[in-house]
PDB file of N, CA, C and O in Angstrom:
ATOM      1  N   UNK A   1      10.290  -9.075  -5.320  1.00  0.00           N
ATOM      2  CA  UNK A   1       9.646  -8.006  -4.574  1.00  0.00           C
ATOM      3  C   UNK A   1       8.136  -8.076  -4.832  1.00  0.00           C
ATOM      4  O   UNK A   1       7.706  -8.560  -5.880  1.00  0.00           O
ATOM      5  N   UNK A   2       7.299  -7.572  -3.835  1.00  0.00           N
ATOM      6  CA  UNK A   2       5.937  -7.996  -4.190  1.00  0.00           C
ATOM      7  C   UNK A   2       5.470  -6.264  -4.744  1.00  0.00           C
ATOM      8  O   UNK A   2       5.910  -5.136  -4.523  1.00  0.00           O
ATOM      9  N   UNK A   3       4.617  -6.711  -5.362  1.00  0.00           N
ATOM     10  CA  UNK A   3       4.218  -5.400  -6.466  1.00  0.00           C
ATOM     11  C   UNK A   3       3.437  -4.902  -5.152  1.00  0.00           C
ATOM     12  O   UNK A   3       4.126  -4.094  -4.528  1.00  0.00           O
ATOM     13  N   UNK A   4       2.603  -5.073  -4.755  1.00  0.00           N
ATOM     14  CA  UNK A   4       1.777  -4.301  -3.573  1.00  0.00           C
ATOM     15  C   UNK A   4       1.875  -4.253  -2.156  1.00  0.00           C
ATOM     16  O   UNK A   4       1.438  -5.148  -1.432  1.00  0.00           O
ATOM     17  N   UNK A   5       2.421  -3.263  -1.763  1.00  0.00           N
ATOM     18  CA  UNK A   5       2.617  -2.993   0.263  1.00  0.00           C
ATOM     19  C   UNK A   5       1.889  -2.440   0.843  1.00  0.00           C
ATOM     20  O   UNK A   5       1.591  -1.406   0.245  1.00  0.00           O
ATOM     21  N   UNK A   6       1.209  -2.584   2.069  1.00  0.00           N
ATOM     22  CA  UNK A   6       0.387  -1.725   2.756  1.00  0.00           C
ATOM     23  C   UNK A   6       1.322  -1.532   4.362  1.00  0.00           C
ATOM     24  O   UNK A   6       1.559  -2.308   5.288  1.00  0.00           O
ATOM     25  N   UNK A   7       1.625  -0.245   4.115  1.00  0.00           N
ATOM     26  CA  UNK A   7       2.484   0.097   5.392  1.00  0.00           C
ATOM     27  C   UNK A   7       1.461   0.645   6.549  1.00  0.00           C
ATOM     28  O   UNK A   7       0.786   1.655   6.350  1.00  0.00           O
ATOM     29  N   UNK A   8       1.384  -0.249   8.025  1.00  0.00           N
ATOM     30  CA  UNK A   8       0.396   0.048   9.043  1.00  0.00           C
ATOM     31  C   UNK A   8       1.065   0.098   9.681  1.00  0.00           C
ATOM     32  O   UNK A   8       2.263  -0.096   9.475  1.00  0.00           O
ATOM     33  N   UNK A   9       0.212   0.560  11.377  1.00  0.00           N
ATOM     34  CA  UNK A   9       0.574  -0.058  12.430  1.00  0.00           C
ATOM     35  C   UNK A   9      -0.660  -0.063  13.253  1.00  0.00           C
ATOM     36  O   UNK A   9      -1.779   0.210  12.817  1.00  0.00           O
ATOM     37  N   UNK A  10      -0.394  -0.372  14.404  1.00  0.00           N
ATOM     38  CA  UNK A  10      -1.394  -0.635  15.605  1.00  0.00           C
ATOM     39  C   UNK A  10      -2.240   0.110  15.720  1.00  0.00           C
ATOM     40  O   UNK A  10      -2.205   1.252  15.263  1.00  0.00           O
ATOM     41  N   UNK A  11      -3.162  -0.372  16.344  1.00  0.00           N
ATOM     42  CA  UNK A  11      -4.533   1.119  16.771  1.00  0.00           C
ATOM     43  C   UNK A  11      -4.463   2.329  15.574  1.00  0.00           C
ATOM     44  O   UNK A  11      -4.281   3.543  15.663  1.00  0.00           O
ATOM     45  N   UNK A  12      -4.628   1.676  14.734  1.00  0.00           N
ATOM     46  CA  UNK A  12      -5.023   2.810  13.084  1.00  0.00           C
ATOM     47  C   UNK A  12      -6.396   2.435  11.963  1.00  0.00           C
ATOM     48  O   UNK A  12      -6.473   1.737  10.952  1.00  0.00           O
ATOM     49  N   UNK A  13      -7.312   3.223  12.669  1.00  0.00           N
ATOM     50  CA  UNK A  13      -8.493   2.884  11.865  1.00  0.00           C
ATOM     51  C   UNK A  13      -8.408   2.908  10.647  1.00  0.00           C
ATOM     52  O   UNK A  13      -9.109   2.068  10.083  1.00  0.00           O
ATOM     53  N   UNK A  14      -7.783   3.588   9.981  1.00  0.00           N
ATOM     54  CA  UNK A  14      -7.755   3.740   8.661  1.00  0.00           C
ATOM     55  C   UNK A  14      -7.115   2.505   8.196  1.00  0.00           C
ATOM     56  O   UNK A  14      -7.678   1.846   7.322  1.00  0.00           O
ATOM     57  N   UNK A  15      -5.996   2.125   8.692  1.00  0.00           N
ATOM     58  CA  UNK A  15      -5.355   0.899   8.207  1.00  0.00           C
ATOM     59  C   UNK A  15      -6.510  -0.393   8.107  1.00  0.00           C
ATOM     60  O   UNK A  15      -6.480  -1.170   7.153  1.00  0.00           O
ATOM     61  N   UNK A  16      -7.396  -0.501   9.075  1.00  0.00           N
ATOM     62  CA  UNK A  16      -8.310  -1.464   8.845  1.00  0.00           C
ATOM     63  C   UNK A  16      -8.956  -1.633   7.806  1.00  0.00           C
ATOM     64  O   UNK A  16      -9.210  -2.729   7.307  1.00  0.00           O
ATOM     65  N   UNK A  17      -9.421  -0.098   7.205  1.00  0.00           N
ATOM     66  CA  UNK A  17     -10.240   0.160   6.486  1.00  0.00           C
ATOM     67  C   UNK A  17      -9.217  -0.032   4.901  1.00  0.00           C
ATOM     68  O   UNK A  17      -9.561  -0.608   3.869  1.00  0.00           O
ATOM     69  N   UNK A  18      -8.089   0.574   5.157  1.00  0.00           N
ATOM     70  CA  UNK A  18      -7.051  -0.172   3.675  1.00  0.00           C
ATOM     71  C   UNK A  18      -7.014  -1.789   3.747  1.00  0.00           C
ATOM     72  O   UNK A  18      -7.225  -2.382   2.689  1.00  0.00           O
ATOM     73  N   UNK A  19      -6.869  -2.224   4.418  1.00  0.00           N
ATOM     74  CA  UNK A  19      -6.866  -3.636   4.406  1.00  0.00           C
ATOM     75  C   UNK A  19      -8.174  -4.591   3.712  1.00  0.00           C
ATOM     76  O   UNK A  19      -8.196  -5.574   2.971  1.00  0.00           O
ATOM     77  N   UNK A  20      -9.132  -3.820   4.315  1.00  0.00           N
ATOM     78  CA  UNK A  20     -10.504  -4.335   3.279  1.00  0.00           C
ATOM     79  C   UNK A  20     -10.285  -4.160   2.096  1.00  0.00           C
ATOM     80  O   UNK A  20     -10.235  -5.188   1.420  1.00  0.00           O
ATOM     81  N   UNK A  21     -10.041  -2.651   1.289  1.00  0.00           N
ATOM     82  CA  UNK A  21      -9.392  -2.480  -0.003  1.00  0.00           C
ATOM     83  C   UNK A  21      -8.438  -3.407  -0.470  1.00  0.00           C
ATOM     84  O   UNK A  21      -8.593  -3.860  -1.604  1.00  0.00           O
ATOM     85  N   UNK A  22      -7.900  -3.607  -0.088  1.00  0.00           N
ATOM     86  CA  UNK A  22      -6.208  -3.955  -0.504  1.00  0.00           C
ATOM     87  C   UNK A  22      -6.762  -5.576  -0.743  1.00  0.00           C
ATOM     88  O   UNK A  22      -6.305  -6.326  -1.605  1.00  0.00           O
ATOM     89  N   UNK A  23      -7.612  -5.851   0.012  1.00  0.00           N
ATOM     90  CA  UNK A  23      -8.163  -7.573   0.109  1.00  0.00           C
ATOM     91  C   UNK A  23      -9.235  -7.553  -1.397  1.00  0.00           C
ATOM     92  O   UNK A  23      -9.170  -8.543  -2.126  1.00  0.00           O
ATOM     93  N   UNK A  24      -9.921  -6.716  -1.677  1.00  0.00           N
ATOM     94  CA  UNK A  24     -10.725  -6.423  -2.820  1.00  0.00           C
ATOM     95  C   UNK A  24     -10.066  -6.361  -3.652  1.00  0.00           C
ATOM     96  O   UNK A  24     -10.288  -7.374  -4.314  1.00  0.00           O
ATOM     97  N   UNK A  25      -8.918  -5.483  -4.369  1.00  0.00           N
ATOM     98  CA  UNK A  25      -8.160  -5.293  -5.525  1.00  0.00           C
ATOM     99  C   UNK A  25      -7.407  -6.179  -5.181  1.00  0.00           C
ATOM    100  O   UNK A  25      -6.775  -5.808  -6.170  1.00  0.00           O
ATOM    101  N   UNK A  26      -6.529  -7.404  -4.562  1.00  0.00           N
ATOM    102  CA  UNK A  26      -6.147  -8.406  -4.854  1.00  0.00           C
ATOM    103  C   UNK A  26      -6.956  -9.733  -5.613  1.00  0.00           C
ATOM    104  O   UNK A  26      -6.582 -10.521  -6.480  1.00  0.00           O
ATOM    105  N   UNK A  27      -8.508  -9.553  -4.701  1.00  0.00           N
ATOM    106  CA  UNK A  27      -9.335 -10.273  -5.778  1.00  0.00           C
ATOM    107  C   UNK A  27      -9.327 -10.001  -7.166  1.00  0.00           C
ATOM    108  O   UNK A  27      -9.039 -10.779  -8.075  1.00  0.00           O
ATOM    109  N   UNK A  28      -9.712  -8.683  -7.244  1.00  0.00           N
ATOM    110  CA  UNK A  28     -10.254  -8.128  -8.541  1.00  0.00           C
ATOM    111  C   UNK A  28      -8.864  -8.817  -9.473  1.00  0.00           C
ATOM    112  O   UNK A  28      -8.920  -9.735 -10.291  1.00  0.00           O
ATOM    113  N   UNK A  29      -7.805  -8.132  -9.088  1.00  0.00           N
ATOM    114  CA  UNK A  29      -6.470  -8.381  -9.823  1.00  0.00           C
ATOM    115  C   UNK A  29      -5.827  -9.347  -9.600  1.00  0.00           C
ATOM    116  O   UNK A  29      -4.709  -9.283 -10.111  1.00  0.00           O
ATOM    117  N   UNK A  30      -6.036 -10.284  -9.030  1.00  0.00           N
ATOM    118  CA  UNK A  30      -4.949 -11.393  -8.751  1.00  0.00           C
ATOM    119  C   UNK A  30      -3.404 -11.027  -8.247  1.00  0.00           C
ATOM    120  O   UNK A  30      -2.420 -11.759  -8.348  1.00  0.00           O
ATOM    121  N   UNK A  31      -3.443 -10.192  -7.891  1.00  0.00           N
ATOM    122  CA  UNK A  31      -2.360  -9.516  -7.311  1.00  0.00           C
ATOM    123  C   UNK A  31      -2.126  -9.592  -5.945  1.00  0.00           C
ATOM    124  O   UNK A  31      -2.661  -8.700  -5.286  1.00  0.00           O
ATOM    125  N   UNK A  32      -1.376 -10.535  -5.256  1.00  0.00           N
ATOM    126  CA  UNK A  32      -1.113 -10.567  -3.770  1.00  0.00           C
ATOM    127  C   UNK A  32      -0.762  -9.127  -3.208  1.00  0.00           C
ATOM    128  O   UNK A  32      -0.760  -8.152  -3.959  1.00  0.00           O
ATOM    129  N   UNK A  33      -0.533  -9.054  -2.167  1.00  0.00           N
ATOM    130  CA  UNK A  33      -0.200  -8.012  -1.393  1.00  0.00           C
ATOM    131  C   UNK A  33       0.281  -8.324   0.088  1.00  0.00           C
ATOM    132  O   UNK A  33      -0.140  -9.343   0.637  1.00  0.00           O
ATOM    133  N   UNK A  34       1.115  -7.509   0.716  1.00  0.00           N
ATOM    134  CA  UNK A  34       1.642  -7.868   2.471  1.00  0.00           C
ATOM    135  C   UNK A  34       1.511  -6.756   3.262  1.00  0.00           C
ATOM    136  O   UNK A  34       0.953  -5.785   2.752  1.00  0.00           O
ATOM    137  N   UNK A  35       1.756  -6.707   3.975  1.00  0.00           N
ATOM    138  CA  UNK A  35       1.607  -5.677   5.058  1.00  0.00           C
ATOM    139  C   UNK A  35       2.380  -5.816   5.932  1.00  0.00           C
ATOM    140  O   UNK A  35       2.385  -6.860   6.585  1.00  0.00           O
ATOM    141  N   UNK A  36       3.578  -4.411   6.280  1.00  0.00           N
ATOM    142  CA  UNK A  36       4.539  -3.783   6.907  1.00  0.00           C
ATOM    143  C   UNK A  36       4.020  -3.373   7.918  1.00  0.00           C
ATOM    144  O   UNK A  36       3.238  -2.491   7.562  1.00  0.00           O
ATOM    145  N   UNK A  37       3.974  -3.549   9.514  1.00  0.00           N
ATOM    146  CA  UNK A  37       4.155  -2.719  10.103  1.00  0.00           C
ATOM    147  C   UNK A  37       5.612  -1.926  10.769  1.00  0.00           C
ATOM    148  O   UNK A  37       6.547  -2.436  11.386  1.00  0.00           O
ATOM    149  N   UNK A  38       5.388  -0.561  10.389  1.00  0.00           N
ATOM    150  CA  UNK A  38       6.019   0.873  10.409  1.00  0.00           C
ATOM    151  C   UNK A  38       6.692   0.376  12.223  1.00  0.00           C
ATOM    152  O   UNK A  38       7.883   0.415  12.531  1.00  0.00           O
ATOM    153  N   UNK A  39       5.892   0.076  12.877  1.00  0.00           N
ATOM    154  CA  UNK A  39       6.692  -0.031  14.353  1.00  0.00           C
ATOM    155  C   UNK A  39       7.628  -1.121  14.612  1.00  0.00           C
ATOM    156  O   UNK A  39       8.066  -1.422  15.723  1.00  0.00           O
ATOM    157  N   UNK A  40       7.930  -1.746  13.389  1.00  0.00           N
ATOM    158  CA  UNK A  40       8.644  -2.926  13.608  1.00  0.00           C
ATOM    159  C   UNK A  40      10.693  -2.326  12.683  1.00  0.00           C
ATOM    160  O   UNK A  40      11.728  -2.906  12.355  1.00  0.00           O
ATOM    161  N   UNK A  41      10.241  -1.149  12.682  1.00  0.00           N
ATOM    162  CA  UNK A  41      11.572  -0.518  11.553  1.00  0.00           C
ATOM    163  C   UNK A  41      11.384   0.439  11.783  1.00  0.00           C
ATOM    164  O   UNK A  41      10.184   0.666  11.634  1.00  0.00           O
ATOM    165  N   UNK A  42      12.130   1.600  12.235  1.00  0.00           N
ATOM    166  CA  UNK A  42      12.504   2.904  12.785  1.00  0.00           C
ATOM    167  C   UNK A  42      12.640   3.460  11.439  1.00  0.00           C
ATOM    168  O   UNK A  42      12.040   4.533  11.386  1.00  0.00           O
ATOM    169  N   UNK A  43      13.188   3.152  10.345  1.00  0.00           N
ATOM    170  CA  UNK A  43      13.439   3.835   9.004  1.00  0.00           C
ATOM    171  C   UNK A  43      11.918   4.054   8.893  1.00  0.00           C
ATOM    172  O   UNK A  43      11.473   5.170   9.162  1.00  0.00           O
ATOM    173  N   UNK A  44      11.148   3.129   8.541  1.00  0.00           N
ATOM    174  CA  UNK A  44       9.793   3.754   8.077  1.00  0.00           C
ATOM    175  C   UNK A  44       9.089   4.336   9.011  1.00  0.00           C
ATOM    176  O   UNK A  44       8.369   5.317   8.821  1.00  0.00           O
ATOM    177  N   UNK A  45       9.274   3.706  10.181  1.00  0.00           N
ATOM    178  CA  UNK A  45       8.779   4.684  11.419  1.00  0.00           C
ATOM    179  C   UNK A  45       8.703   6.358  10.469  1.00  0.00           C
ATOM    180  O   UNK A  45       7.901   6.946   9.743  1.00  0.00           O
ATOM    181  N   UNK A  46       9.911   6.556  10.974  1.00  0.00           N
ATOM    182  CA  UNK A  46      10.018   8.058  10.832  1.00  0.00           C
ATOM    183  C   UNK A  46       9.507   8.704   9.100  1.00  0.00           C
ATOM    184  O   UNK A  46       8.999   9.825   9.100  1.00  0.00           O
ATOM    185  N   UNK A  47       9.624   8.149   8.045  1.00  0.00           N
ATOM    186  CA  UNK A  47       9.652   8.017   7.180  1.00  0.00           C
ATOM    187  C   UNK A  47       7.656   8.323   6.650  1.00  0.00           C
ATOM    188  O   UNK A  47       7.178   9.234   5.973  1.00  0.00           O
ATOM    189  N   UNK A  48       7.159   7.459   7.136  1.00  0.00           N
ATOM    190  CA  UNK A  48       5.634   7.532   7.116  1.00  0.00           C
ATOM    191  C   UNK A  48       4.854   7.201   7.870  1.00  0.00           C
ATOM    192  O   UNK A  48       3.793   6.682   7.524  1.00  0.00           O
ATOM    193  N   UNK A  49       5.155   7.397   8.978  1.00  0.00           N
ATOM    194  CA  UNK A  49       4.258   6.989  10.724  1.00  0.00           C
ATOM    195  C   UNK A  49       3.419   8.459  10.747  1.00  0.00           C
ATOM    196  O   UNK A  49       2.505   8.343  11.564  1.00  0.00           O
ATOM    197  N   UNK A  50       3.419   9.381  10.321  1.00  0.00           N
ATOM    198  CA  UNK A  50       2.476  10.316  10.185  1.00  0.00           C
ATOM    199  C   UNK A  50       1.348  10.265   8.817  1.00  0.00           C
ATOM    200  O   UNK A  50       0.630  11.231   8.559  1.00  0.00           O
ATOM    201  N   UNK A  51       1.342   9.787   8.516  1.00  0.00           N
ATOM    202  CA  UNK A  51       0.536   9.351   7.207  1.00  0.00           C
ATOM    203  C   UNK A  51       0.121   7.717   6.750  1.00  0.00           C
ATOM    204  O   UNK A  51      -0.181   7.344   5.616  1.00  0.00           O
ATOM    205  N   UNK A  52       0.192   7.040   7.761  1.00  0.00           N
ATOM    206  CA  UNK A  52      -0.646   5.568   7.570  1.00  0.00           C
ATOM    207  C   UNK A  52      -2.182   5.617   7.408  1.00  0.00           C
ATOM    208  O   UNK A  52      -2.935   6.473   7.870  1.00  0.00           O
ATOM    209  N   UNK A  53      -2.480   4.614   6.719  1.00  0.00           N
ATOM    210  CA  UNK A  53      -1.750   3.258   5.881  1.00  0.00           C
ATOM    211  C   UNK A  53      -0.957   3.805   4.620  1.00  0.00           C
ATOM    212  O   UNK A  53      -1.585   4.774   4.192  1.00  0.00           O
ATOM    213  N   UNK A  54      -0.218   3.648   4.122  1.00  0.00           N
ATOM    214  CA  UNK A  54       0.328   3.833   3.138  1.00  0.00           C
ATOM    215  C   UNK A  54       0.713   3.153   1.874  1.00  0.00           C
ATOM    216  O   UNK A  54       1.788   2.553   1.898  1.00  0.00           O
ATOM    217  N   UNK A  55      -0.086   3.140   0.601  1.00  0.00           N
ATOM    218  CA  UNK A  55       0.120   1.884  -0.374  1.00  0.00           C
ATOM    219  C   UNK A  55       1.127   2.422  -1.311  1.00  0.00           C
ATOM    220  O   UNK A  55       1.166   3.433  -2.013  1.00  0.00           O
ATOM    221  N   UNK A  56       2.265   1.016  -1.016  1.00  0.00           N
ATOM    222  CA  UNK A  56       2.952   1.181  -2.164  1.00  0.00           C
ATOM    223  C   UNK A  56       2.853   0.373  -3.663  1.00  0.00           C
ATOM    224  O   UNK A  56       2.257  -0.704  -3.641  1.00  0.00           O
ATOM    225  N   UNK A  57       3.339   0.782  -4.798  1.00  0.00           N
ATOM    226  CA  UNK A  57       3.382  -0.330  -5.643  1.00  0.00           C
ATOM    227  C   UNK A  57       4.404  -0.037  -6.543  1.00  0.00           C
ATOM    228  O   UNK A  57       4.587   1.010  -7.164  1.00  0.00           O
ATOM    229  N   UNK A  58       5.263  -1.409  -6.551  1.00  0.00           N
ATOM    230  CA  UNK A  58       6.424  -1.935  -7.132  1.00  0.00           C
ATOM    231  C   UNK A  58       7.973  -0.765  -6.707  1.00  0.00           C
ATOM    232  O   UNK A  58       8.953  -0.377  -7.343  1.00  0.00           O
ATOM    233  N   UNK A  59       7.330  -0.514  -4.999  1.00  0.00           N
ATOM    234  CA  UNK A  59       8.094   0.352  -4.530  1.00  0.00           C
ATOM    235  C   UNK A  59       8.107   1.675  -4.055  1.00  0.00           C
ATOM    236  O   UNK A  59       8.670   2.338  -3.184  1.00  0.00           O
ATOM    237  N   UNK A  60       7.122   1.840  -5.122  1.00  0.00           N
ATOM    238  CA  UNK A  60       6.776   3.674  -4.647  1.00  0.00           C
ATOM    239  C   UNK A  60       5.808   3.800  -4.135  1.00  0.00           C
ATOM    240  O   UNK A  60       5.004   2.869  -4.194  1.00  0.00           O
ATOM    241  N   UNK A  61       5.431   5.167  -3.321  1.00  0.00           N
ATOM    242  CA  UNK A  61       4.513   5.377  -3.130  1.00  0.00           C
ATOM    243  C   UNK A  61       3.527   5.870  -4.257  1.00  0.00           C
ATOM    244  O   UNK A  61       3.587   6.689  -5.174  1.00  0.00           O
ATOM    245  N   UNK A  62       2.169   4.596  -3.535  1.00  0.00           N
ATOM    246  CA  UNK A  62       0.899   4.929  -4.288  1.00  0.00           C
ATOM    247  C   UNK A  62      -0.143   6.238  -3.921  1.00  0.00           C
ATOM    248  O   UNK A  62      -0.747   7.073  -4.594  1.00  0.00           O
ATOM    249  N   UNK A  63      -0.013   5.956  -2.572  1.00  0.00           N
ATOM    250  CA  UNK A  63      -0.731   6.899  -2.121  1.00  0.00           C
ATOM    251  C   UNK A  63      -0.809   6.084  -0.529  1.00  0.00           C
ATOM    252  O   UNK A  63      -0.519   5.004  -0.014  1.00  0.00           O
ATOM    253  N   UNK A  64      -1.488   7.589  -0.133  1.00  0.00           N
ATOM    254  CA  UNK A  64      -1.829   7.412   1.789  1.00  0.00           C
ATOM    255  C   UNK A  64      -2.924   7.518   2.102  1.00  0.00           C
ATOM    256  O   UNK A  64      -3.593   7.927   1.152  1.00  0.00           O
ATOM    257  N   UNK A  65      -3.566   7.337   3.095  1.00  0.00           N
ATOM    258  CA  UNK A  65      -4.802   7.594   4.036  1.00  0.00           C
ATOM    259  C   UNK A  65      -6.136   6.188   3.485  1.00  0.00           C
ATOM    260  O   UNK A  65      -6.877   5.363   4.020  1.00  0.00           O
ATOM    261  N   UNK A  66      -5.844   6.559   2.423  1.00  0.00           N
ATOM    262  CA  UNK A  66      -7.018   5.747   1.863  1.00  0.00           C
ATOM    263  C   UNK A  66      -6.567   4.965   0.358  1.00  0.00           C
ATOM    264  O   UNK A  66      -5.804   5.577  -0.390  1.00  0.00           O
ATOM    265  N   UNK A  67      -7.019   3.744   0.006  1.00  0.00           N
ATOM    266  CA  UNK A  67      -7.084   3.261  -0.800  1.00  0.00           C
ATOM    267  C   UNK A  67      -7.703   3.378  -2.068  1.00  0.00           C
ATOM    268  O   UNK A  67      -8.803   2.865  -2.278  1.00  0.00           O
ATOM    269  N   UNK A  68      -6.782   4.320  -3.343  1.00  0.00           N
ATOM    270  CA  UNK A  68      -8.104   4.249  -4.434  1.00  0.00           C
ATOM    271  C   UNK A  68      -7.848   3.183  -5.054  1.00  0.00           C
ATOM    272  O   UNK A  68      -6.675   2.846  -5.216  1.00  0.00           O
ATOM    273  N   UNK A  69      -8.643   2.605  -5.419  1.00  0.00           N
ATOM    274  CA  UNK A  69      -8.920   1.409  -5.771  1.00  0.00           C
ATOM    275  C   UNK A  69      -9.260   1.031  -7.140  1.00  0.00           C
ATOM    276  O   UNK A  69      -8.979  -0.024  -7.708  1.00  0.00           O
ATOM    277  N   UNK A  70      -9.947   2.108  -7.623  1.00  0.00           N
ATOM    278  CA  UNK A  70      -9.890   2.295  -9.589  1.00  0.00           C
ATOM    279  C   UNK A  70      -8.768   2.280 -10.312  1.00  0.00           C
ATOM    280  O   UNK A  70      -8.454   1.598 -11.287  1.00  0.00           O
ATOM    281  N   UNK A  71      -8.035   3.352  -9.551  1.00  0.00           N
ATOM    282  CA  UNK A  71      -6.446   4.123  -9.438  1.00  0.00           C
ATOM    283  C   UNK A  71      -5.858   2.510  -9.584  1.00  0.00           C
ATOM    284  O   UNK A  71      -5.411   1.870 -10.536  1.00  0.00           O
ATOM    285  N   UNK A  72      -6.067   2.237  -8.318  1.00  0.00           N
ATOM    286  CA  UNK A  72      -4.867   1.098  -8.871  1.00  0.00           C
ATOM    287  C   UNK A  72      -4.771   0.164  -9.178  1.00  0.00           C
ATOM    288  O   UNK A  72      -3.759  -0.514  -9.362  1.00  0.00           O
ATOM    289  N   UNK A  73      -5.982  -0.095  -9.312  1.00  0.00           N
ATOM    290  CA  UNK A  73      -6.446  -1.073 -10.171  1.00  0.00           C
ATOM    291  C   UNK A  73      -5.874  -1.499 -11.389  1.00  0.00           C
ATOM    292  O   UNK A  73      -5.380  -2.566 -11.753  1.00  0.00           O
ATOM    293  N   UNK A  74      -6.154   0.143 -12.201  1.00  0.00           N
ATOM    294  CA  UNK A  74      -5.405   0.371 -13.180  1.00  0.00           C
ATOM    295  C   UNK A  74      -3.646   0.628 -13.620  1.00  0.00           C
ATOM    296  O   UNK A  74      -2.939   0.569 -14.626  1.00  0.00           O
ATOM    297  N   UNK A  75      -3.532   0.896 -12.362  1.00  0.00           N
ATOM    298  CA  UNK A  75      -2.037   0.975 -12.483  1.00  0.00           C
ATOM    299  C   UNK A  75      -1.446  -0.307 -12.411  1.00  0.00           C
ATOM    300  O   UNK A  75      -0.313  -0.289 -12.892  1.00  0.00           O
ATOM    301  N   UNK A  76      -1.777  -1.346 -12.013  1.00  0.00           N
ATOM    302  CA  UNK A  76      -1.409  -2.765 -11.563  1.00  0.00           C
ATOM    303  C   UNK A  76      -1.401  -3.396 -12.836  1.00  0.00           C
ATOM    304  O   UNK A  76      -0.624  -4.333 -13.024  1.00  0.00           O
ATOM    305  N   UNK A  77      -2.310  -2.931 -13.904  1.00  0.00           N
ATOM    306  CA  UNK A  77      -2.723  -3.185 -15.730  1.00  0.00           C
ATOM    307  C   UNK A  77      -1.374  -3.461 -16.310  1.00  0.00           C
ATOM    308  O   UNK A  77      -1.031  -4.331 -17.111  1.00  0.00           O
ATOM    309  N   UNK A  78      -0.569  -2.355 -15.615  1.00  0.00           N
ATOM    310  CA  UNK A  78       0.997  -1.977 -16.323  1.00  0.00           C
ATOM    311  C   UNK A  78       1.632  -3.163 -15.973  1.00  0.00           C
ATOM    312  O   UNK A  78       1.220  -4.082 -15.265  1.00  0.00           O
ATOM    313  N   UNK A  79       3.069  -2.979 -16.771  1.00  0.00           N
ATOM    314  CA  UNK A  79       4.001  -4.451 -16.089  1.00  0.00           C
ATOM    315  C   UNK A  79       4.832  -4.221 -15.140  1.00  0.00           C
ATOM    316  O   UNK A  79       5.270  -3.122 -15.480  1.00  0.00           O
ATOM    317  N   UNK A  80       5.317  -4.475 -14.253  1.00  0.00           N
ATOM    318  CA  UNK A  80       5.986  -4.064 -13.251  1.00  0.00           C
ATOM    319  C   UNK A  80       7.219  -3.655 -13.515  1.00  0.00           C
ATOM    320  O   UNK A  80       7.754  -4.322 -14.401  1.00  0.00           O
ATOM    321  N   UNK A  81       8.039  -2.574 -12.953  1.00  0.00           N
ATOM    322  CA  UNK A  81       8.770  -2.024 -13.616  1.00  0.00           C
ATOM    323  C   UNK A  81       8.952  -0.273 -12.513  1.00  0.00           C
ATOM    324  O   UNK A  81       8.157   0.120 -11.659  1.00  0.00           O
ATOM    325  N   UNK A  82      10.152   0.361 -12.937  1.00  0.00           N
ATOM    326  CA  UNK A  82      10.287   1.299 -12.154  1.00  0.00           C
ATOM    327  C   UNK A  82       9.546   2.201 -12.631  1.00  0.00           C
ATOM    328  O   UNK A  82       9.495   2.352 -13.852  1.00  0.00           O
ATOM    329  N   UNK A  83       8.698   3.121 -11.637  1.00  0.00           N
ATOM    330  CA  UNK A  83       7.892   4.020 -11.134  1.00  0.00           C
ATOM    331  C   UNK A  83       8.351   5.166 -10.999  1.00  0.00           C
ATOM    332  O   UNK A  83       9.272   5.384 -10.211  1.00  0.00           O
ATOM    333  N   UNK A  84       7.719   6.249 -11.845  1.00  0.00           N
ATOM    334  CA  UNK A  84       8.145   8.030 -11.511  1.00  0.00           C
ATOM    335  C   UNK A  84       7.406   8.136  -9.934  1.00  0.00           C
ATOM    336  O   UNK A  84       6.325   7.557  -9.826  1.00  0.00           O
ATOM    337  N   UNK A  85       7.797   8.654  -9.054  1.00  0.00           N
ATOM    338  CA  UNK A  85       6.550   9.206  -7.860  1.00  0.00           C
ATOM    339  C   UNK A  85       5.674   9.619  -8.162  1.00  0.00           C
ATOM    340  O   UNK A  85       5.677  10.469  -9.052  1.00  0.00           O
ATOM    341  N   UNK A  86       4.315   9.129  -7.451  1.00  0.00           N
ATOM    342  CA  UNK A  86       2.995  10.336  -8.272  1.00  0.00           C
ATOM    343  C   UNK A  86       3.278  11.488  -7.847  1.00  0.00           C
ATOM    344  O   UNK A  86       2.609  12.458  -8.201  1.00  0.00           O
TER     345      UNK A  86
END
């Protein structure tokens, strides 16, 4: 499973703007990352199509709208492993 997801879809400015992030803290961290789009799966459709982009890591949600990037920077520090929800 890949430790980092960025859940998008089409015509979503914000998603552009996670994607720059998400491309930065993979540098910083050596940590790959992929990207879901939500219109390609009705489960996440419904699930978080009101709140894109959406970063997950090692499954859970990290957070929405925007990328913090200190945040998870640091959280990525940890070893991968199951996640309380923030």
């Amino acid at each position: 499973m890949d430790r980092l997801v960025l859940l998008t879809t089409n015509d979503c400015h914000l998603c552009v703007e996670a994607r720059s992030a998400m491309r930065r803290v993979a540098q910083r961290s050596g940590v790959s990352w992929r990207e879901v789009d939500v219109a390609t799966d009705p489960k996440l459709a419904r699930e978080y199509g009101d709140r894109l982009p959406v970063i997950l890591l090692d499954g859970v949600e990290h957070g929405y709208w925007t990328v913090e990037e200190d945040r998870l920077l640091t959280d990525l520090a940890d070893p991968p492993g199951p996640r309380r929800p923030w």
